[in-house]
N, CA, C and O atoms as a printed pandas DataFrame, in Angstrom:
     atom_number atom_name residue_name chain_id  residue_number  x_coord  y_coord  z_coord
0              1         N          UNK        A               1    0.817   -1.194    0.000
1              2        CA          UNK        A               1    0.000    0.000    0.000
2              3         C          UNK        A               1    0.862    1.258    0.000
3              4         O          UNK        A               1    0.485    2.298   -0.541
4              5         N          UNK        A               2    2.197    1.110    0.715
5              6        CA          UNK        A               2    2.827    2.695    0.632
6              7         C          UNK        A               2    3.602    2.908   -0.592
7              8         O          UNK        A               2    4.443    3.790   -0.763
8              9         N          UNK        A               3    3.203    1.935   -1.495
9             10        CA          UNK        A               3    3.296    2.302   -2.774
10            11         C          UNK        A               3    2.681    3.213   -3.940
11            12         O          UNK        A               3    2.998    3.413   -5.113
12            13         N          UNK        A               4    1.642    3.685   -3.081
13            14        CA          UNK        A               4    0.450    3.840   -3.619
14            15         C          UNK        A               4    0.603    5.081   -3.454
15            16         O          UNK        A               4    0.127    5.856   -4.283
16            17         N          UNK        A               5    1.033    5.365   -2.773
17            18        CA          UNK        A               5    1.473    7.074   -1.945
18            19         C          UNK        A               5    2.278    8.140   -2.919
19            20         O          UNK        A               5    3.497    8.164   -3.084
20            21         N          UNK        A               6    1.385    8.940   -3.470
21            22        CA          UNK        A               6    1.885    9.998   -4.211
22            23         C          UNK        A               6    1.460   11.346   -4.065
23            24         O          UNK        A               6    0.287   11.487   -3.721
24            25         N          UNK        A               7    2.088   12.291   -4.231
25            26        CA          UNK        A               7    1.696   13.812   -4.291
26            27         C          UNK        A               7    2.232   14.184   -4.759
27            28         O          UNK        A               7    3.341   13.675   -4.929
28            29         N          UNK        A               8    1.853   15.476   -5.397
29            30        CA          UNK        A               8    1.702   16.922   -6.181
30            31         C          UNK        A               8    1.899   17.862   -5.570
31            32         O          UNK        A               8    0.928   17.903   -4.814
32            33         N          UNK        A               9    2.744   19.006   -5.278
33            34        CA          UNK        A               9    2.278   20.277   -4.833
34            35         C          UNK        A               9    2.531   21.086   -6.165
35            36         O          UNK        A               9    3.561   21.289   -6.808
36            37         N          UNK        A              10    0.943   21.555   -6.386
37            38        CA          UNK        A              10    0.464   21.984   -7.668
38            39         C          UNK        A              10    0.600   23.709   -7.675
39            40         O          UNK        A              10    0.511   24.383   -8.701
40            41         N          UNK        A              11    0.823   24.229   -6.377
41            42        CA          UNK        A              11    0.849   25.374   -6.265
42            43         C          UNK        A              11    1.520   25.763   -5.009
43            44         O          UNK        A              11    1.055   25.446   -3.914
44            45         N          UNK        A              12    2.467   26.358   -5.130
45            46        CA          UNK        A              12    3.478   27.029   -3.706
46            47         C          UNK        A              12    2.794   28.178   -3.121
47            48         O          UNK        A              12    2.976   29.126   -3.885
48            49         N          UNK        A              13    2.137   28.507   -2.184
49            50        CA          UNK        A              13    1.487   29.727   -1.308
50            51         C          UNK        A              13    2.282   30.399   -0.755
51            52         O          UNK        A              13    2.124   31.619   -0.789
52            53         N          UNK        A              14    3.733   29.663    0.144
53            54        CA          UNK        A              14    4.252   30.649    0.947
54            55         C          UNK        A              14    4.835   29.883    1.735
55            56         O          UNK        A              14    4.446   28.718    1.654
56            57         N          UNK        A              15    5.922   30.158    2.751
57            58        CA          UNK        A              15    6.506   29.567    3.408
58            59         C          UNK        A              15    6.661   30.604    4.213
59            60         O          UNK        A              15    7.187   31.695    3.991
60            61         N          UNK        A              16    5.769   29.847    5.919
61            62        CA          UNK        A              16    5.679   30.706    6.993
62            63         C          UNK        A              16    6.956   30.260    7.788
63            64         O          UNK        A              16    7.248   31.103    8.637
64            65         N          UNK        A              17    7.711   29.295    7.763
65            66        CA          UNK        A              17    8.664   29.481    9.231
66            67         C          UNK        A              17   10.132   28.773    7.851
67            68         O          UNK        A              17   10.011   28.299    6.722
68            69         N          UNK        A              18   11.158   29.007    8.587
69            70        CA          UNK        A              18   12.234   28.204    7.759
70            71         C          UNK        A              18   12.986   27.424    9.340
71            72         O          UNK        A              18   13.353   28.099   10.302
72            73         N          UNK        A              19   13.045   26.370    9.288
73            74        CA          UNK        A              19   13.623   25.432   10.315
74            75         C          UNK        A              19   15.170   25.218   10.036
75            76         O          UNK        A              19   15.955   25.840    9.320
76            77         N          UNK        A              20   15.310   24.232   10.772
77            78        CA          UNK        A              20   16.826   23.797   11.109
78            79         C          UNK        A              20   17.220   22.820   10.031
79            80         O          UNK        A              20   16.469   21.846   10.077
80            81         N          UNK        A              21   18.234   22.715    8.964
81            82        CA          UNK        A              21   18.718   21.784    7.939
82            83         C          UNK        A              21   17.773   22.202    6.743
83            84         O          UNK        A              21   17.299   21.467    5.877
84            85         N          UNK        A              22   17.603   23.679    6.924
85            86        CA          UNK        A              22   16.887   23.997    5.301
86            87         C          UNK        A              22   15.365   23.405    5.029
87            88         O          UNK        A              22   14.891   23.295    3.898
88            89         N          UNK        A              23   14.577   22.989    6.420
89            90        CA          UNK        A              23   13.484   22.218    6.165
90            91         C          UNK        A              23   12.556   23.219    6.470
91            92         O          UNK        A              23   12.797   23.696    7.579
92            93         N          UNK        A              24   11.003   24.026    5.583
93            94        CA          UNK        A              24   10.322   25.254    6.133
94            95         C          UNK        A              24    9.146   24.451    6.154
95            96         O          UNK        A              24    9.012   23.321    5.683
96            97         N          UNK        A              25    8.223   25.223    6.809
97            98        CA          UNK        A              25    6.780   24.945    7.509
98            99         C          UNK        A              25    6.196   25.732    6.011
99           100         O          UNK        A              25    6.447   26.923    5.831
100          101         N          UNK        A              26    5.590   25.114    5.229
101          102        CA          UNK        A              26    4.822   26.140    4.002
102          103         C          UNK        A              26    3.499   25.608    3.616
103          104         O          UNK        A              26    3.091   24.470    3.852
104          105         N          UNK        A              27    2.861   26.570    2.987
105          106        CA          UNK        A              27    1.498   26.609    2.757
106          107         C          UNK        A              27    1.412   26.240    1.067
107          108         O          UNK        A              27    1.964   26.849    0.150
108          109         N          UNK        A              28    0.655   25.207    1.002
109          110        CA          UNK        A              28    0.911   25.043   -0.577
110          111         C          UNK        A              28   -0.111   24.035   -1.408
111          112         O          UNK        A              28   -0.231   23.017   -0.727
112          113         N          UNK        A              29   -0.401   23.999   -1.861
113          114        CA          UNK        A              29   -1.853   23.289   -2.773
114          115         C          UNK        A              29   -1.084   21.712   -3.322
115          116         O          UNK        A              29   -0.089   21.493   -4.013
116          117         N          UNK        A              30   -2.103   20.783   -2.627
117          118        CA          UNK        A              30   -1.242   19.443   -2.934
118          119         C          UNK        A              30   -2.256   18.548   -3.155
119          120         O          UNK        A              30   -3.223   18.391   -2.409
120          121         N          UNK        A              31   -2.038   17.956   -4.187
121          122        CA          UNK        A              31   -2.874   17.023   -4.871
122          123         C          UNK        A              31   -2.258   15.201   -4.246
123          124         O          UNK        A              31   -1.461   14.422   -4.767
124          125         N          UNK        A              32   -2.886   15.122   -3.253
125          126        CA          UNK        A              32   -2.469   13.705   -2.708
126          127         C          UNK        A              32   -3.115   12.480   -3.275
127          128         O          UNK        A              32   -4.307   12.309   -3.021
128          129         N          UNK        A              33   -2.447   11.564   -4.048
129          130        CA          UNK        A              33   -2.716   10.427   -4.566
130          131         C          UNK        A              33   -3.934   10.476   -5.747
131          132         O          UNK        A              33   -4.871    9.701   -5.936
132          133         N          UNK        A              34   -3.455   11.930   -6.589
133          134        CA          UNK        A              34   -4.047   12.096   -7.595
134          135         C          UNK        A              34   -5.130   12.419   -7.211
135          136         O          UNK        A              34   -5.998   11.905   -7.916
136          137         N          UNK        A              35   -5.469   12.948   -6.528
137          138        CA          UNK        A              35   -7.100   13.472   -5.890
138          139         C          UNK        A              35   -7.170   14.769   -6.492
139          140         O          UNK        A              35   -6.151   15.099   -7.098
140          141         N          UNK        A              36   -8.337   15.775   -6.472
141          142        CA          UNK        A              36   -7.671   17.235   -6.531
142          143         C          UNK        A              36   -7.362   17.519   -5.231
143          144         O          UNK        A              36   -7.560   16.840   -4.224
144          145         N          UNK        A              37   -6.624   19.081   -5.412
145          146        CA          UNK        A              37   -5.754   19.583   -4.285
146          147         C          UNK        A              37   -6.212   20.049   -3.535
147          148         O          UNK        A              37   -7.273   20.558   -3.894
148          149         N          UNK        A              38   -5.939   20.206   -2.383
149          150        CA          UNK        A              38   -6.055   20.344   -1.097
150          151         C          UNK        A              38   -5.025   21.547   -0.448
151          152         O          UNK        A              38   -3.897   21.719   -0.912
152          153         N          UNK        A              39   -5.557   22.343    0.669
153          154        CA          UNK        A              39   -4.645   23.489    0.856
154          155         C          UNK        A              39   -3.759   22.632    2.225
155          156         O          UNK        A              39   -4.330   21.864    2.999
156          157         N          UNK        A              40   -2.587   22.904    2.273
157          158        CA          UNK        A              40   -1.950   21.612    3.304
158          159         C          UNK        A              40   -1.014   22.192    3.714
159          160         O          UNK        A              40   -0.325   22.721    2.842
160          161         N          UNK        A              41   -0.575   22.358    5.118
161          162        CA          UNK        A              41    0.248   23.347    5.969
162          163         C          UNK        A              41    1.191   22.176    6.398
163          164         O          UNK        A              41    0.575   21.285    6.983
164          165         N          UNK        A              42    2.583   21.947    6.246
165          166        CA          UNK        A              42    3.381   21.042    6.602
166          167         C          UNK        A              42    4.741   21.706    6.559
167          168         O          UNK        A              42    4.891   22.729    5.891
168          169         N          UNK        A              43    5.703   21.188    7.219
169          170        CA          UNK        A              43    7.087   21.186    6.858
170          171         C          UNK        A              43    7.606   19.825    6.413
171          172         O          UNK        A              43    7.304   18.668    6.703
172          173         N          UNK        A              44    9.067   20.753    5.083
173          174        CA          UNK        A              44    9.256   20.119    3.901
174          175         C          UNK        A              44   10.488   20.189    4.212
175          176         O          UNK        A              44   10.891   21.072    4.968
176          177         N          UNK        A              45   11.464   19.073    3.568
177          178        CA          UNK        A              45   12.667   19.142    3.110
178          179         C          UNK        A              45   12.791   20.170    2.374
179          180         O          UNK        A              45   11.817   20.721    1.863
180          181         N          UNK        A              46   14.587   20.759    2.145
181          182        CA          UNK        A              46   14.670   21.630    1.064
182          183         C          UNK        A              46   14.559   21.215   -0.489
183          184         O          UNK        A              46   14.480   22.036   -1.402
184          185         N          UNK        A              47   14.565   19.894   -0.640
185          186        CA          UNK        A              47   14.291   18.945   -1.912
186          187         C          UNK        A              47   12.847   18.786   -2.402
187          188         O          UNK        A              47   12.621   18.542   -3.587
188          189         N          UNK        A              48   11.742   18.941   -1.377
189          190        CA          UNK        A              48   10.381   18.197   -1.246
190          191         C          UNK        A              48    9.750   16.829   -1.376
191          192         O          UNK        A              48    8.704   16.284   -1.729
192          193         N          UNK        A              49   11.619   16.425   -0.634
193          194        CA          UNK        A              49   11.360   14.912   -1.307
194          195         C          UNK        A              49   10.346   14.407   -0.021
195          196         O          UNK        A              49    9.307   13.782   -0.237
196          197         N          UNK        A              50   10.865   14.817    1.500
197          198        CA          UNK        A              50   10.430   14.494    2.334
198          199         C          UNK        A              50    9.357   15.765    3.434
199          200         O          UNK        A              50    9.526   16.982    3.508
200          201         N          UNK        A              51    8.592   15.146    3.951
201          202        CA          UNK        A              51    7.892   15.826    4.534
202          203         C          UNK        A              51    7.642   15.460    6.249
203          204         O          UNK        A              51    7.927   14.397    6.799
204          205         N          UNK        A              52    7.092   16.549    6.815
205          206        CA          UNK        A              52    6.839   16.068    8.369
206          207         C          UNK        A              52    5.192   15.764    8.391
207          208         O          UNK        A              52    4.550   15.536    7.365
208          209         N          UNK        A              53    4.603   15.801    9.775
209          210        CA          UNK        A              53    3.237   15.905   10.088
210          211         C          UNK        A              53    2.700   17.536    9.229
211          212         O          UNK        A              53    3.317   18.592    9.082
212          213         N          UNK        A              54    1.681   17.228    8.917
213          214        CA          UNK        A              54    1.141   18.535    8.926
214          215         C          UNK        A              54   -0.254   18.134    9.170
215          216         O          UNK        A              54   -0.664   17.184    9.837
216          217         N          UNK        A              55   -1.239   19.464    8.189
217          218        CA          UNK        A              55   -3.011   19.820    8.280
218          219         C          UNK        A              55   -3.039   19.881    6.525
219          220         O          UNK        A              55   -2.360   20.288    5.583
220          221         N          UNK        A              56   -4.106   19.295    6.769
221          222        CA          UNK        A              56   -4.662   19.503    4.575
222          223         C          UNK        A              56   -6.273   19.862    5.217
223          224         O          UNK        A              56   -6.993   19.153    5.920
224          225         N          UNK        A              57   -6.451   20.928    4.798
225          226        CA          UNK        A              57   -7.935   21.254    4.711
226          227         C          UNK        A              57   -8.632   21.761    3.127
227          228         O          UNK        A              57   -7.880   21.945    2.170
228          229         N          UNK        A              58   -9.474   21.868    3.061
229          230        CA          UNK        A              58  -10.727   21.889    1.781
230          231         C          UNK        A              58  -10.794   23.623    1.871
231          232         O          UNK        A              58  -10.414   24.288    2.834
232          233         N          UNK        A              59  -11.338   24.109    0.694
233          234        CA          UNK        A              59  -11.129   25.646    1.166
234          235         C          UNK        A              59  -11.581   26.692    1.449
235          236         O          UNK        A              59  -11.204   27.860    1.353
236          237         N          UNK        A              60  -13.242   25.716    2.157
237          238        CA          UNK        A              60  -14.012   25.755    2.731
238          239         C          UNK        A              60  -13.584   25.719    4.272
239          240         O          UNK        A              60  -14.098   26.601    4.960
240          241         N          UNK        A              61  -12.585   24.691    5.012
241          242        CA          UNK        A              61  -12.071   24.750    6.546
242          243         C          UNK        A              61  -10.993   26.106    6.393
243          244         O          UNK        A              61  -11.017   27.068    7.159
244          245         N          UNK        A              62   -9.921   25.929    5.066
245          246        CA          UNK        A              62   -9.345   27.450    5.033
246          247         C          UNK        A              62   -9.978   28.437    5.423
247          248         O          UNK        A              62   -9.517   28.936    6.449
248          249         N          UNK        A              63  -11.076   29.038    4.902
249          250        CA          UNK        A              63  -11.674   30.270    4.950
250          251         C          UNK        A              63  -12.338   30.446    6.549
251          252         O          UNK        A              63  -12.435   31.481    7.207
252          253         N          UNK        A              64  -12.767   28.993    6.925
253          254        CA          UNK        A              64  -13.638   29.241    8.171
254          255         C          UNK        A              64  -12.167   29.149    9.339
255          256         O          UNK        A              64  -12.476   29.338   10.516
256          257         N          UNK        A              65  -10.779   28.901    9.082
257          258        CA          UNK        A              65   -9.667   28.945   10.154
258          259         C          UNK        A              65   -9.156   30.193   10.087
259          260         O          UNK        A              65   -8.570   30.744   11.018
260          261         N          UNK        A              66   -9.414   30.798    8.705
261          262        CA          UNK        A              66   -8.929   32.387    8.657
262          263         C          UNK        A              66   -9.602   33.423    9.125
263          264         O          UNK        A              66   -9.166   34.472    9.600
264          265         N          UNK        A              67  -10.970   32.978    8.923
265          266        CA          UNK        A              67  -12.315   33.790   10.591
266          267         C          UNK        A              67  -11.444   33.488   11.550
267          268         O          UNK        A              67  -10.876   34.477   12.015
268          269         N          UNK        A              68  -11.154   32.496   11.990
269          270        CA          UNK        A              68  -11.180   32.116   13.471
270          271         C          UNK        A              68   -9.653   32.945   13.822
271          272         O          UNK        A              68   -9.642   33.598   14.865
272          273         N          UNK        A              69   -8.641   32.931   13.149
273          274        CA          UNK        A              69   -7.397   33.537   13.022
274          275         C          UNK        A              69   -7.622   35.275   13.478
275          276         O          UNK        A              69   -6.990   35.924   14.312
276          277         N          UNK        A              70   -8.624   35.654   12.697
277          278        CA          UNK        A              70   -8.660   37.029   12.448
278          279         C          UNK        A              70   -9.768   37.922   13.696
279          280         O          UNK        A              70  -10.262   39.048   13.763
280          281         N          UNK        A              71   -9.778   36.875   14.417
281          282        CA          UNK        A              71  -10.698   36.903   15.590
282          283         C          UNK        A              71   -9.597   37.433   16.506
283          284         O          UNK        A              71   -9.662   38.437   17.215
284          285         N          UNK        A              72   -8.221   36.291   16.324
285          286        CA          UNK        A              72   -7.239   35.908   17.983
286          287         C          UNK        A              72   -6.593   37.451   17.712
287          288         O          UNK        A              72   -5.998   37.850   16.711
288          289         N          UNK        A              73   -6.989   38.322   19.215
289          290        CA          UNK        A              73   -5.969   39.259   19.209
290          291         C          UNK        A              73   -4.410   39.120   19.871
291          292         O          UNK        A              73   -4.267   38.810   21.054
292          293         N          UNK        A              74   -3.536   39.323   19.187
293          294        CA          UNK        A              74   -2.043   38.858   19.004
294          295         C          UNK        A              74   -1.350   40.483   19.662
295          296         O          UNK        A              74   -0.132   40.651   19.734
């Protein structure tokens, strides 16, 4: 089955943090296992070969986390 495992990042948004060994936390449109894409907050190798944990939301949960964002006073 983890053969089966493929992705796309079909579109680069941005890269919010840059980590330790060139690896950044970025925002970026990713088409997982040929599905359409998905908006997906993770940190990446500097290659994109490898990735950590992240969030993939629809862009429908985007819009309703960017209310909720624009709520938190910072």
């Amino acid at each position: 089955m983890a053969d089966d495992f493929s992705f796309e990042i079909t579109q680069s948004i941005g890269t919010v943090a840059e980590g330790k060994g060139g690896w950044s936390m970025e925002l970026n449109l990713v088409s997982w296992g040929g599905r359409p894409a998905k908006y997906d907050l993770r940190s990446w190798s500097p290659d994109h070969e490898k990735m950590g944990k992240g969030i993939t939301l629809t862009k429908e949960e985007l819009i309703a986390l960017k209310d909720l964002l624009n709520k938190v006073e910072l």
